[in-house]
LOTI-180330 format. One record per atom (N, C-alpha, C, O, CB): residue in three letters; x, y, z; residue number from 1. Coordinates in steps of 0.05 Angstrom, whole numbers, plus 5000, padded with zeros to 4 digits. Glycine has a CB too. Example, Ala and Ser with C-alpha at 12.3 -4.5 7.8 and 13.67 -1.06 7.14 Angstrom:
REM LOTI-180330
<node><rest>ALA</rest><x>5264</x><y>4886</y><z>5156</z><nr>1</nr></node>
<node><rest>ALA</rest><x>5246</x><y>4910</y><z>5156</z><nr>1</nr></node>
<node><rest>ALA</rest><x>5264</x><y>4934</y><z>5156</z><nr>1</nr></node>
<node><rest>ALA</rest><x>5285</x><y>4934</y><z>5169</z><nr>1</nr></node>
<node><rest>ALA</rest><x>5226</x><y>4911</y><z>5181</z><nr>1</nr></node>
<node><rest>SER</rest><x>5257</x><y>4955</y><z>5142</z><nr>2</nr></node>
<node><rest>SER</rest><x>5273</x><y>4979</y><z>5143</z><nr>2</nr></node>
<node><rest>SER</rest><x>5258</x><y>5001</y><z>5157</z><nr>2</nr></node>
<node><rest>SER</rest><x>5268</x><y>5023</y><z>5161</z><nr>2</nr></node>
<node><rest>SER</rest><x>5282</x><y>4988</y><z>5114</z><nr>2</nr></node>
//
This chain:
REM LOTI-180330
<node><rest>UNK</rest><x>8280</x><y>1844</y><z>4398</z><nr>1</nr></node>
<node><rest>UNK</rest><x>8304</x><y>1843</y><z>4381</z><nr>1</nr></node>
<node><rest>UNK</rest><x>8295</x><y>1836</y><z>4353</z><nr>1</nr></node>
<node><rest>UNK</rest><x>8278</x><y>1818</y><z>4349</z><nr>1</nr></node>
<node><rest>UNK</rest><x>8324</x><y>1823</y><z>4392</z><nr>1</nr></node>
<node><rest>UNK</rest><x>8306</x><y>1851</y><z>4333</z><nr>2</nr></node>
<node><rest>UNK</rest><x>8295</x><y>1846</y><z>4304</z><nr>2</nr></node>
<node><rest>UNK</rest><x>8332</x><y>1836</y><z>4293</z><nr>2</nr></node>
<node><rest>UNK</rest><x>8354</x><y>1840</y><z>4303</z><nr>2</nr></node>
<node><rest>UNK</rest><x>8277</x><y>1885</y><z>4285</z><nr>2</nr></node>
<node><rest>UNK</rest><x>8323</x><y>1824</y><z>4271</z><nr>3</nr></node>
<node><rest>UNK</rest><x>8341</x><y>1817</y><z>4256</z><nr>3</nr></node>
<node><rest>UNK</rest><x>8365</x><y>1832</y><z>4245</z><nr>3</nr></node>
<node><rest>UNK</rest><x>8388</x><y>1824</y><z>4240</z><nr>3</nr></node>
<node><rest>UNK</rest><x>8328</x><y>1809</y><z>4241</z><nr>3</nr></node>
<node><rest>UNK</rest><x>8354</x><y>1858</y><z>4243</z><nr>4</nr></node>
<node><rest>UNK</rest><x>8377</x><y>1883</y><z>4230</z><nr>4</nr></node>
<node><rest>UNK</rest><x>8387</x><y>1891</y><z>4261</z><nr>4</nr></node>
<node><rest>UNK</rest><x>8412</x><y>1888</y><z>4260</z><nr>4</nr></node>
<node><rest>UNK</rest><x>8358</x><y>1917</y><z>4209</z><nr>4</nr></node>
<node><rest>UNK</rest><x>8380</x><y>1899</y><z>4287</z><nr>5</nr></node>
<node><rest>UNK</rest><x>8396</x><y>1900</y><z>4303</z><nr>5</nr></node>
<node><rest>UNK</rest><x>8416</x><y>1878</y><z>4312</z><nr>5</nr></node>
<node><rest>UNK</rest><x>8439</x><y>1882</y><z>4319</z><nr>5</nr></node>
<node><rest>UNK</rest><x>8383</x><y>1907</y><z>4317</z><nr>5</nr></node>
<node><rest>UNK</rest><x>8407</x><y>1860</y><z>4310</z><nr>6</nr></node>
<node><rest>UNK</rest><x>8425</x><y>1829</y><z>4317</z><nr>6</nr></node>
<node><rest>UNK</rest><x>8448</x><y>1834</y><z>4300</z><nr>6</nr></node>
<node><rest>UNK</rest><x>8470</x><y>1837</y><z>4310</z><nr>6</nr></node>
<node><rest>UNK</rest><x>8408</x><y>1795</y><z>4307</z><nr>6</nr></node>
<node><rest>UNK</rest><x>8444</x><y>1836</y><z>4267</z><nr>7</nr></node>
<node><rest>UNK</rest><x>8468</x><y>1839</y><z>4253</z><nr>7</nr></node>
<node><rest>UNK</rest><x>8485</x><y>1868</y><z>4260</z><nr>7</nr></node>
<node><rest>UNK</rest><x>8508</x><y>1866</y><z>4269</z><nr>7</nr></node>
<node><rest>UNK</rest><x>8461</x><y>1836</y><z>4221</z><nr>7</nr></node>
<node><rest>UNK</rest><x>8476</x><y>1889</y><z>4258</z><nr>8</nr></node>
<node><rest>UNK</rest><x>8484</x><y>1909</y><z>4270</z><nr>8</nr></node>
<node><rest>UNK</rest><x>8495</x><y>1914</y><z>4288</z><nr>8</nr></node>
<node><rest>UNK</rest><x>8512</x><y>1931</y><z>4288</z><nr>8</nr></node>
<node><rest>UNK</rest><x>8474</x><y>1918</y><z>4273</z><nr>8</nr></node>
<node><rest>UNK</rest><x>8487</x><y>1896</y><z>4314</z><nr>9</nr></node>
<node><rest>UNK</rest><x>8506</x><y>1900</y><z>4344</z><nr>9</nr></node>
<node><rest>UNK</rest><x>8526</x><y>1873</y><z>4348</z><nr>9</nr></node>
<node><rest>UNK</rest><x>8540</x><y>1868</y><z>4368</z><nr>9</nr></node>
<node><rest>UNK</rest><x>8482</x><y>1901</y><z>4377</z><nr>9</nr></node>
<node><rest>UNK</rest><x>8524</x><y>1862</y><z>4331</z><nr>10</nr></node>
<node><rest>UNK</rest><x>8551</x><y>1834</y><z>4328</z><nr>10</nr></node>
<node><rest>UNK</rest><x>8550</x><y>1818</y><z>4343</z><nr>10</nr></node>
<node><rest>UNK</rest><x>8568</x><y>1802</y><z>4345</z><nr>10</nr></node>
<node><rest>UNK</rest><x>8581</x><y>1838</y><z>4331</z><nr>10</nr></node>
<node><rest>UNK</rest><x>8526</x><y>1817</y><z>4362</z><nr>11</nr></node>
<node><rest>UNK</rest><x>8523</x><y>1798</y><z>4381</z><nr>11</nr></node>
<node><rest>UNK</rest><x>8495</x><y>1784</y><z>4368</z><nr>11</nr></node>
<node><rest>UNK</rest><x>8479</x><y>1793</y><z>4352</z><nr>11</nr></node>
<node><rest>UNK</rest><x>8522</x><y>1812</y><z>4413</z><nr>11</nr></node>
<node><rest>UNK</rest><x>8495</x><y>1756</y><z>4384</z><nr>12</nr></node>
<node><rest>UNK</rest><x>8469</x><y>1736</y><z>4380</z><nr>12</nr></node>
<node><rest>UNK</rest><x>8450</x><y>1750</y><z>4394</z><nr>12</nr></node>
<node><rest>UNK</rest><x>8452</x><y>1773</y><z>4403</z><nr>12</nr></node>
<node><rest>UNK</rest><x>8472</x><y>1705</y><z>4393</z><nr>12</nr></node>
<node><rest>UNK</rest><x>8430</x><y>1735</y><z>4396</z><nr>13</nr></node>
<node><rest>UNK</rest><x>8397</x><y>1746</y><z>4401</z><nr>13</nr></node>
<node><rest>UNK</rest><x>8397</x><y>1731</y><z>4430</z><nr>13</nr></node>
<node><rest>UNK</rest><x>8381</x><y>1742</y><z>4444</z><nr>13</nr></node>
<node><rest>UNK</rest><x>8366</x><y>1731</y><z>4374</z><nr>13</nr></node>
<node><rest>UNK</rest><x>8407</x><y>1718</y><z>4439</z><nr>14</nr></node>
<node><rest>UNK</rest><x>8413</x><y>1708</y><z>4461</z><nr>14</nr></node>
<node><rest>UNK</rest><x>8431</x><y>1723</y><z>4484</z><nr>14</nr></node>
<node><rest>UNK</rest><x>8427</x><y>1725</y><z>4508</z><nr>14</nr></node>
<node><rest>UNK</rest><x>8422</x><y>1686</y><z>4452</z><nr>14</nr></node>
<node><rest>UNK</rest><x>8455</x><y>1735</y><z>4465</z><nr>15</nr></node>
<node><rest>UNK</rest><x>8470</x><y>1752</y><z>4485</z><nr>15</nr></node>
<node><rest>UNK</rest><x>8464</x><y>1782</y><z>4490</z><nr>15</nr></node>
<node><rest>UNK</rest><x>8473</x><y>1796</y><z>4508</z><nr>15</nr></node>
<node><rest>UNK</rest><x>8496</x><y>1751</y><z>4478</z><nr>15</nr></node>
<node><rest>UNK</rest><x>8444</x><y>1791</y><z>4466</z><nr>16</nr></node>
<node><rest>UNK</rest><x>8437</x><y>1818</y><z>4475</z><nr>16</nr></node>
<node><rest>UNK</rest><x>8413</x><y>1814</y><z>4486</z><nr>16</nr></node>
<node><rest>UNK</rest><x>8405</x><y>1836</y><z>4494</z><nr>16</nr></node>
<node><rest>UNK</rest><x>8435</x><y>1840</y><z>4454</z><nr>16</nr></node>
<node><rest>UNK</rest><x>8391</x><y>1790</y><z>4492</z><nr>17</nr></node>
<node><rest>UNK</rest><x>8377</x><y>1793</y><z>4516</z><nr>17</nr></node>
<node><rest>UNK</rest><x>8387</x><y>1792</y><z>4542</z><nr>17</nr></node>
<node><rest>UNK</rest><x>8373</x><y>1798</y><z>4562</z><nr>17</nr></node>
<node><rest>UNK</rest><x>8362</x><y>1779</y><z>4516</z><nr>17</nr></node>
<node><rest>UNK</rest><x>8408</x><y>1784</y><z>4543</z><nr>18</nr></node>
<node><rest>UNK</rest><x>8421</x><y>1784</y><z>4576</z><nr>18</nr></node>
<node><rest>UNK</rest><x>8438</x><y>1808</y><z>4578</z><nr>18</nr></node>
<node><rest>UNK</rest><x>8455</x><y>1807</y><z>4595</z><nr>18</nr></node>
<node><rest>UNK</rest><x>8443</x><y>1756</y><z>4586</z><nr>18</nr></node>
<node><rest>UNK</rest><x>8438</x><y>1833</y><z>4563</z><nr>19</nr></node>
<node><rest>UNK</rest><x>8456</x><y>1850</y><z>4565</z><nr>19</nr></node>
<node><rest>UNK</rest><x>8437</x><y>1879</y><z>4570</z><nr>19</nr></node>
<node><rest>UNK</rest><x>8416</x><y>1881</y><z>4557</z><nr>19</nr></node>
<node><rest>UNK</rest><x>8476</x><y>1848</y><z>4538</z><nr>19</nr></node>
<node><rest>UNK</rest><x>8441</x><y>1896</y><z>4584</z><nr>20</nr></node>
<node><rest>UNK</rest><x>8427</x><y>1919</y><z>4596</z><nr>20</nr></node>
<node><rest>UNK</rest><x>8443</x><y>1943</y><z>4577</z><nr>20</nr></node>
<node><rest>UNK</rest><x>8466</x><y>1944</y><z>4569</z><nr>20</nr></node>
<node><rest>UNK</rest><x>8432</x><y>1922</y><z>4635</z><nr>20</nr></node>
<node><rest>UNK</rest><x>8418</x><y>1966</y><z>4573</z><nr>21</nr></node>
<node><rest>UNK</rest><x>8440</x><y>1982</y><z>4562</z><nr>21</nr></node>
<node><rest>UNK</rest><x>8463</x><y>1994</y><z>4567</z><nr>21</nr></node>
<node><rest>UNK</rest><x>8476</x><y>2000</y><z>4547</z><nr>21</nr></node>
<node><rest>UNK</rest><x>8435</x><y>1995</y><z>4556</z><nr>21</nr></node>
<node><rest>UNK</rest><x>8472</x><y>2001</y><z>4592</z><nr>22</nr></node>
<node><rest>UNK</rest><x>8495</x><y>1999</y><z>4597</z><nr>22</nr></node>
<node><rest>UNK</rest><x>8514</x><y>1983</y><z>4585</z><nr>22</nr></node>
<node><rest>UNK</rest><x>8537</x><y>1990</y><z>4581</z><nr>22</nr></node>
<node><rest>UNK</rest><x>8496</x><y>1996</y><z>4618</z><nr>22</nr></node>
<node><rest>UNK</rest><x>8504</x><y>1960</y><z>4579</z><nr>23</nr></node>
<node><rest>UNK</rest><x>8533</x><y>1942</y><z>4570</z><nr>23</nr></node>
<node><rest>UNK</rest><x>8534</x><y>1949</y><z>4541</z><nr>23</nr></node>
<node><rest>UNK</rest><x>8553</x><y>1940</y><z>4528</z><nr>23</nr></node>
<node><rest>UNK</rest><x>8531</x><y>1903</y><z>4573</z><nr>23</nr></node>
<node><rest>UNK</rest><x>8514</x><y>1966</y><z>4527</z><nr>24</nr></node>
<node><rest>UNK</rest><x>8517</x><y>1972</y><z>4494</z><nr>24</nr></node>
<node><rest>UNK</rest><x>8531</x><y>1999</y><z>4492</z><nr>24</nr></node>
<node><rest>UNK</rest><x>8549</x><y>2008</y><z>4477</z><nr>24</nr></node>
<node><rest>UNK</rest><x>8485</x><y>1974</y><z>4476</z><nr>24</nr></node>
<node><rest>UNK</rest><x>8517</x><y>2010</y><z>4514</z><nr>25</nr></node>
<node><rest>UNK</rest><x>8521</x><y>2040</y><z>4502</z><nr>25</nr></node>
<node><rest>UNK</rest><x>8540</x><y>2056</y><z>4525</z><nr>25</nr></node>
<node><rest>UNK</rest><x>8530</x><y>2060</y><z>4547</z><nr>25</nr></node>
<node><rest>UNK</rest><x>8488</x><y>2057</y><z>4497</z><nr>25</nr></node>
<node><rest>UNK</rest><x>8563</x><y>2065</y><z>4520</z><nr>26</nr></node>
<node><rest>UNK</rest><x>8581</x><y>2071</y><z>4533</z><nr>26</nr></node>
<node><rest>UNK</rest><x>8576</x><y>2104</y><z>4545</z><nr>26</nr></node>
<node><rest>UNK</rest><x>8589</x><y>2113</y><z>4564</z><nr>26</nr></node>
<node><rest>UNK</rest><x>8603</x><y>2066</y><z>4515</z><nr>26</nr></node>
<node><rest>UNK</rest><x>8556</x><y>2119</y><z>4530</z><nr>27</nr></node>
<node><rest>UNK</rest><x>8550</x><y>2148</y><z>4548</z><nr>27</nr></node>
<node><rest>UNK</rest><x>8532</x><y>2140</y><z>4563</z><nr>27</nr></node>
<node><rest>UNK</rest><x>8533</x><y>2149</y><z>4586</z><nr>27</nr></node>
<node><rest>UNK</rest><x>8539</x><y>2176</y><z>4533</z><nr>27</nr></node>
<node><rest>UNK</rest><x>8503</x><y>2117</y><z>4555</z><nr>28</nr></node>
<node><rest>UNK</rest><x>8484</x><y>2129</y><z>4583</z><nr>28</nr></node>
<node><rest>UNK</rest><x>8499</x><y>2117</y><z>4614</z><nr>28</nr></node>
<node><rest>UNK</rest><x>8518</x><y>2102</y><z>4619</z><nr>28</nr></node>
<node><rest>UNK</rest><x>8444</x><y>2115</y><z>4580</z><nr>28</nr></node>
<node><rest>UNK</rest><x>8484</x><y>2128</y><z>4625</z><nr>29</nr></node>
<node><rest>UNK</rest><x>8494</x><y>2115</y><z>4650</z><nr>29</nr></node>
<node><rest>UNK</rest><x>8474</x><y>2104</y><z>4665</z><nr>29</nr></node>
<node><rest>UNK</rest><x>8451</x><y>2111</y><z>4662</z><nr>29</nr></node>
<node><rest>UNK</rest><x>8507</x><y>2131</y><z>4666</z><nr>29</nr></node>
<node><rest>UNK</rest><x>8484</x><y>2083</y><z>4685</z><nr>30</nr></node>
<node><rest>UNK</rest><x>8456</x><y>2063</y><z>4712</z><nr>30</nr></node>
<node><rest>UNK</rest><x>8435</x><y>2087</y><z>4712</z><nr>30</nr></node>
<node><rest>UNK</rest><x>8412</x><y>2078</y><z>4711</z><nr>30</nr></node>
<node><rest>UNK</rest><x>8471</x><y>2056</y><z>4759</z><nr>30</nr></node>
<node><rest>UNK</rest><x>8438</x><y>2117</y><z>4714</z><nr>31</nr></node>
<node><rest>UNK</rest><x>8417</x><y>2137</y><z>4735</z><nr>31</nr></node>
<node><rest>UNK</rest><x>8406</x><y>2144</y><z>4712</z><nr>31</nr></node>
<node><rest>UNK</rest><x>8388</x><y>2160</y><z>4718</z><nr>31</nr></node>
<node><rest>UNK</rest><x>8428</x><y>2165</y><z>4758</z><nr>31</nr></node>
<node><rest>UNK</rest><x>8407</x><y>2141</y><z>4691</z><nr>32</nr></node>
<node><rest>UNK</rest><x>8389</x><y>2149</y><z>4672</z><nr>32</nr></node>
<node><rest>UNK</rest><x>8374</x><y>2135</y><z>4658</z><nr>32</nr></node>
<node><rest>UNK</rest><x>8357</x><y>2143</y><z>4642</z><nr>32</nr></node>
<node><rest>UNK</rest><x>8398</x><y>2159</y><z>4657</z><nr>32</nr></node>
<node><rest>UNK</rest><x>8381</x><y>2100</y><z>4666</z><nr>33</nr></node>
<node><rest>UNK</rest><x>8375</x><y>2075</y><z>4655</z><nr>33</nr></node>
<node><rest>UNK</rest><x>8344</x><y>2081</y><z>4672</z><nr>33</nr></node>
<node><rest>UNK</rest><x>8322</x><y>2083</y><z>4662</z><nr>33</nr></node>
<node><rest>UNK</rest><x>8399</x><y>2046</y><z>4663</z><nr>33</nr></node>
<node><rest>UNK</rest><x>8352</x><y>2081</y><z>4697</z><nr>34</nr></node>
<node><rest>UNK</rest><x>8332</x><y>2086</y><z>4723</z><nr>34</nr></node>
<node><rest>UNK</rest><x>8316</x><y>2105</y><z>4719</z><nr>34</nr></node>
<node><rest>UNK</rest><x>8294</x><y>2100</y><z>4728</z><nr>34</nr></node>
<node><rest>UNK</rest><x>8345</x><y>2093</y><z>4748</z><nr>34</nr></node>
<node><rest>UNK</rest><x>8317</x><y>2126</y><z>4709</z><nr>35</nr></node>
<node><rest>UNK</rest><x>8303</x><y>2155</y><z>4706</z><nr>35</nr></node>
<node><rest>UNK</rest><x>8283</x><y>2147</y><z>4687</z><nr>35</nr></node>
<node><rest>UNK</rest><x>8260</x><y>2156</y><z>4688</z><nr>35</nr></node>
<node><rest>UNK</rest><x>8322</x><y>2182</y><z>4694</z><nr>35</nr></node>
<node><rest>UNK</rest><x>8290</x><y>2133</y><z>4671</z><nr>36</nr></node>
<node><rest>UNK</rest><x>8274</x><y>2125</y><z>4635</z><nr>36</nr></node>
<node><rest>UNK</rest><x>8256</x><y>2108</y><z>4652</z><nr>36</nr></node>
<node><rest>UNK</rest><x>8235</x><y>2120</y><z>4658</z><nr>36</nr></node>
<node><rest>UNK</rest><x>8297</x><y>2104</y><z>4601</z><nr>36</nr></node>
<node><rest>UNK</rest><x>8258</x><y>2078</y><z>4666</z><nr>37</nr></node>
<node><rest>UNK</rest><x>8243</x><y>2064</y><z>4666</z><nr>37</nr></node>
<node><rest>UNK</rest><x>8223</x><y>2071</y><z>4686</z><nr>37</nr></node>
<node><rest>UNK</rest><x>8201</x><y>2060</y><z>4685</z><nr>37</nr></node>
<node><rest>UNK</rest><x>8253</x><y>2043</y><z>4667</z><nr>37</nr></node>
<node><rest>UNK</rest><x>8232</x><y>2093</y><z>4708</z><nr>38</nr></node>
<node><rest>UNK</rest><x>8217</x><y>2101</y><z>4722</z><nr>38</nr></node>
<node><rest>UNK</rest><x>8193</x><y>2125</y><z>4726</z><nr>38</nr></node>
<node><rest>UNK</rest><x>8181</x><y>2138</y><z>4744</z><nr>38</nr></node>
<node><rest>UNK</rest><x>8230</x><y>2101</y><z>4733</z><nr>38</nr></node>
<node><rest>UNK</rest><x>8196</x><y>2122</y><z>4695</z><nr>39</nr></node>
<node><rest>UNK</rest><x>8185</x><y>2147</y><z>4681</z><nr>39</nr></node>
<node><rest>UNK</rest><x>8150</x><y>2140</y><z>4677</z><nr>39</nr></node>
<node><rest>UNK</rest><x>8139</x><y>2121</y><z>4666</z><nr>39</nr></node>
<node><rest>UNK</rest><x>8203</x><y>2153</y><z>4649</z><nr>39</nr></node>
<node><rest>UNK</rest><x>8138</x><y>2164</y><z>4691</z><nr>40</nr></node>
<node><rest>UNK</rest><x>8104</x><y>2158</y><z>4681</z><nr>40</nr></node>
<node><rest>UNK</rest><x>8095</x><y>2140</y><z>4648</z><nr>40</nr></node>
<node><rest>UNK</rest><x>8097</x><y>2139</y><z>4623</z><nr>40</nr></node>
<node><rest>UNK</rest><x>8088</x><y>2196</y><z>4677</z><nr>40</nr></node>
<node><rest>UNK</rest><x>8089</x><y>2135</y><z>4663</z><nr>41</nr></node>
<node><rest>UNK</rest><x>8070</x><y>2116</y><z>4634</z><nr>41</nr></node>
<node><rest>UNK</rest><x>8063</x><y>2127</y><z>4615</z><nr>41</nr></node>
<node><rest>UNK</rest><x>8044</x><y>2142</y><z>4616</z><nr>41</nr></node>
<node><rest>UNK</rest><x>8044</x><y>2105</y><z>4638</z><nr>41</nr></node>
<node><rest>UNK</rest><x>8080</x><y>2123</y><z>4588</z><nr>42</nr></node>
<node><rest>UNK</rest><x>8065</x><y>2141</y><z>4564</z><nr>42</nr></node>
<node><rest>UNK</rest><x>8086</x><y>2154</y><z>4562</z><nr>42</nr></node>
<node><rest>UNK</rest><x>8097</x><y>2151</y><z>4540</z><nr>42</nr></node>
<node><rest>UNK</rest><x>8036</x><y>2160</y><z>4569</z><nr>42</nr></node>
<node><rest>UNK</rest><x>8102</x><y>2173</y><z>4582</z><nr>43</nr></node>
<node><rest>UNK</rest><x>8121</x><y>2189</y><z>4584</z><nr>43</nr></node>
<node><rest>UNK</rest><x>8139</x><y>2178</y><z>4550</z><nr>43</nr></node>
<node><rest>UNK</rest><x>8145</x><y>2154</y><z>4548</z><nr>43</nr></node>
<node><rest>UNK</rest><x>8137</x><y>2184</y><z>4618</z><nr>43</nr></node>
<node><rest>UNK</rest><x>8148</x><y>2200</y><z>4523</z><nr>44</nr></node>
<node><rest>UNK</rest><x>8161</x><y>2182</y><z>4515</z><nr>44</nr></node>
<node><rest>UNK</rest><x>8189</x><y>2197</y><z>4522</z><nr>44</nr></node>
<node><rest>UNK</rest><x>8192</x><y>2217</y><z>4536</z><nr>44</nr></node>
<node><rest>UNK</rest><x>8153</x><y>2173</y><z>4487</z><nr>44</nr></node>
<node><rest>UNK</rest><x>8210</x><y>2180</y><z>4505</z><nr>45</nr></node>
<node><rest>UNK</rest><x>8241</x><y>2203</y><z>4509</z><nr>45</nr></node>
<node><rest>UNK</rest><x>8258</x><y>2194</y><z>4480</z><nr>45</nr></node>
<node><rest>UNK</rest><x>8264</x><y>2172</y><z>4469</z><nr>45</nr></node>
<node><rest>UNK</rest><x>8268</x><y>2192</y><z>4546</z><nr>45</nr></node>
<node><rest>UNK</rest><x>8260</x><y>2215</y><z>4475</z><nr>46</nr></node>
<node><rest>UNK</rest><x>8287</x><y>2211</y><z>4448</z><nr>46</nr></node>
<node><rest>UNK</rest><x>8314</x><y>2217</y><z>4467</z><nr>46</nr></node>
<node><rest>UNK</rest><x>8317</x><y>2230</y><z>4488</z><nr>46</nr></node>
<node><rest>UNK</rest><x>8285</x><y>2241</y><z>4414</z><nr>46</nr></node>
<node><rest>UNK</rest><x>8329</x><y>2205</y><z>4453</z><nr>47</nr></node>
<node><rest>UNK</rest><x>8359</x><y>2202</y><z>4470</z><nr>47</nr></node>
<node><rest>UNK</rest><x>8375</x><y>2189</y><z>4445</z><nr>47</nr></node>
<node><rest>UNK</rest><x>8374</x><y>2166</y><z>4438</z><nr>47</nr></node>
<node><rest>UNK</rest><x>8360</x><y>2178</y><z>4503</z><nr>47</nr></node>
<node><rest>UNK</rest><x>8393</x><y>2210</y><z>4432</z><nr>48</nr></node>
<node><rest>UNK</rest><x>8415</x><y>2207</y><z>4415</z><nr>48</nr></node>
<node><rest>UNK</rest><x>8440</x><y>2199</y><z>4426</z><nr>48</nr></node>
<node><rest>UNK</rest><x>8454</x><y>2214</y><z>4439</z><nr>48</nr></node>
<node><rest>UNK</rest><x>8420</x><y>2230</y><z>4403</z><nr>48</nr></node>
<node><rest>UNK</rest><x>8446</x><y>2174</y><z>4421</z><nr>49</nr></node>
<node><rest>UNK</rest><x>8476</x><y>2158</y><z>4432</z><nr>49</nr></node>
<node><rest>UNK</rest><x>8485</x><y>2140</y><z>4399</z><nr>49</nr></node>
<node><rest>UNK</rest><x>8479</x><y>2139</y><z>4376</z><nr>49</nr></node>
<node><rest>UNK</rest><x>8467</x><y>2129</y><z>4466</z><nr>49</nr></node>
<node><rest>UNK</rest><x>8508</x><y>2125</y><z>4425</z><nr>50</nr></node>
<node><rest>UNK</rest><x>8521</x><y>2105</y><z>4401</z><nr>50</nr></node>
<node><rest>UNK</rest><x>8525</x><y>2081</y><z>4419</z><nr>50</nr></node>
<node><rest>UNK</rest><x>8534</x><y>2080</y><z>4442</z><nr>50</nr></node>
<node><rest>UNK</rest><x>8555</x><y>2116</y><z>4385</z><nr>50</nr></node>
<node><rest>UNK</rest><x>8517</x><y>2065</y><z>4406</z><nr>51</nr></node>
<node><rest>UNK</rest><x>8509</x><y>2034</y><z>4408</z><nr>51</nr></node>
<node><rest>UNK</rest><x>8545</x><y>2029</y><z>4412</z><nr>51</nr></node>
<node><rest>UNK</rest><x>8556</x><y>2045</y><z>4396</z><nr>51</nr></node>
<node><rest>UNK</rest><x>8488</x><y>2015</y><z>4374</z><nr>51</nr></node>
<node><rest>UNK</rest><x>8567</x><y>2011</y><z>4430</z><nr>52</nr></node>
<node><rest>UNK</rest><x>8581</x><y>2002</y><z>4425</z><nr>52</nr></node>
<node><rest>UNK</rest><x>8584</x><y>1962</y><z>4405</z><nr>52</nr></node>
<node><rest>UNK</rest><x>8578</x><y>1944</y><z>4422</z><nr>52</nr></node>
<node><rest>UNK</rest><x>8588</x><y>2012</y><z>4449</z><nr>52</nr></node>
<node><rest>UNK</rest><x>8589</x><y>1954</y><z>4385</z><nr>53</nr></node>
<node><rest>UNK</rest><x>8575</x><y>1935</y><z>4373</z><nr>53</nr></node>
<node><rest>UNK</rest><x>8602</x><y>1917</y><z>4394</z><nr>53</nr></node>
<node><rest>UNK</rest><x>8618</x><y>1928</y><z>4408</z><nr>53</nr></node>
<node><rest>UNK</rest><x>8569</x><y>1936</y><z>4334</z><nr>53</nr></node>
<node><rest>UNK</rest><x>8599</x><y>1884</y><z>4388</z><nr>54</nr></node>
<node><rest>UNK</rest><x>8614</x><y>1870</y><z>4389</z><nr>54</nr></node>
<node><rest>UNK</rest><x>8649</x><y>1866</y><z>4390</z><nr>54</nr></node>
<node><rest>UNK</rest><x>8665</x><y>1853</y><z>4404</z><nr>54</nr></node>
<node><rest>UNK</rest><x>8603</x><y>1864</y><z>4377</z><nr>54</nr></node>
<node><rest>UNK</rest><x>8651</x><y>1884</y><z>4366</z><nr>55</nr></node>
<node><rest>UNK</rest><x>8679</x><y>1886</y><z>4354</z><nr>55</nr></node>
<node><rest>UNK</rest><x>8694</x><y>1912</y><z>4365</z><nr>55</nr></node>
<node><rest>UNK</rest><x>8717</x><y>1917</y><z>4359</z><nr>55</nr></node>
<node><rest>UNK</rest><x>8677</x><y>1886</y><z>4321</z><nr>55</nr></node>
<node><rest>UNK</rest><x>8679</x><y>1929</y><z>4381</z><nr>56</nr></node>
<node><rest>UNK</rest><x>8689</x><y>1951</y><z>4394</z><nr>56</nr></node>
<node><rest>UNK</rest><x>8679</x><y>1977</y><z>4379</z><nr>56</nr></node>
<node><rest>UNK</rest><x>8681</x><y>1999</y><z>4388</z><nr>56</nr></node>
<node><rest>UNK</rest><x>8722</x><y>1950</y><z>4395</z><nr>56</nr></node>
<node><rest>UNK</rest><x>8662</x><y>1970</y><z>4343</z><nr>57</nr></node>
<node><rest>UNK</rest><x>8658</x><y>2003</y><z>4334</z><nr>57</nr></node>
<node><rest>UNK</rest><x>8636</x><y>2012</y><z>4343</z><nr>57</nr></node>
<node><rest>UNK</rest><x>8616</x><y>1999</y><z>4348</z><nr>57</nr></node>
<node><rest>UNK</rest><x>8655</x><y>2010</y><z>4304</z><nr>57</nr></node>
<node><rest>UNK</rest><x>8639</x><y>2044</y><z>4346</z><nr>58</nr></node>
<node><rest>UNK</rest><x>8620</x><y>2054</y><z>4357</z><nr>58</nr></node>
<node><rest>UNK</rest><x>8592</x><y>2061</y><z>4328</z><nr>58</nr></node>
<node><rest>UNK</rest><x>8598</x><y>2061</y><z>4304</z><nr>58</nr></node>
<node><rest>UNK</rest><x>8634</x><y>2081</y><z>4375</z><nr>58</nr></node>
<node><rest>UNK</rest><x>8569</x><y>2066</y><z>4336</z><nr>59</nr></node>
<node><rest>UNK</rest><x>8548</x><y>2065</y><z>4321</z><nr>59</nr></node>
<node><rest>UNK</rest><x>8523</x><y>2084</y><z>4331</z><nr>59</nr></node>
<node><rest>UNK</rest><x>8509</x><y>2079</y><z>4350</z><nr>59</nr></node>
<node><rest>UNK</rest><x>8541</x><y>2038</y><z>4320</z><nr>59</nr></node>
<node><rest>UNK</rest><x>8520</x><y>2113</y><z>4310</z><nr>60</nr></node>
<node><rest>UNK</rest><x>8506</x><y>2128</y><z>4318</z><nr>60</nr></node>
<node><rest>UNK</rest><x>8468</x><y>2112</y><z>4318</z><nr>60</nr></node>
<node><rest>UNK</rest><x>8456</x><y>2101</y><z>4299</z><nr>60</nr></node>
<node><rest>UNK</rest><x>8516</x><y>2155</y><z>4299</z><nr>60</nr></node>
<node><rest>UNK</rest><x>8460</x><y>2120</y><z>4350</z><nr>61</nr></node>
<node><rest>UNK</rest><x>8429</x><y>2107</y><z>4345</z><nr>61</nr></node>
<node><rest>UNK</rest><x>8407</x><y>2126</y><z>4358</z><nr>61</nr></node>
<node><rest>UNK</rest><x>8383</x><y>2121</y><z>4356</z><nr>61</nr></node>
<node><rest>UNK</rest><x>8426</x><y>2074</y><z>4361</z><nr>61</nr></node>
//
């Protein structure tokens, strides 16, 4: 967590380490959360979404 995301997603540095992306980002979903981490080593992935922040706005990332 860097400083410009913390201000950016409206939450503390404390609450977006206990939060999975699912709880930010309202398109990916659990099976793709799973697909990414289960992905060969090195494997990389771009994936265009929107961050949901704190206050409910959405945020292209």
């Amino acid at each position: 967590m860097n400083d410009a995301a913390i201000h950016a997603q409206e939450y503390s540095c404390e609450a977006l380490l206990t939060m999975g992306p699912p709880d930010i980002d309202p398109i990916i979903s659990s099976e793709q959360c799973l697909e990414i981490l289960q992905s060969r080593e090195g494997q990389a992935f771009v994936i265009d979404t929107v961050h949901k922040t704190q206050s409910g706005k959405l945020m292209a990332v």
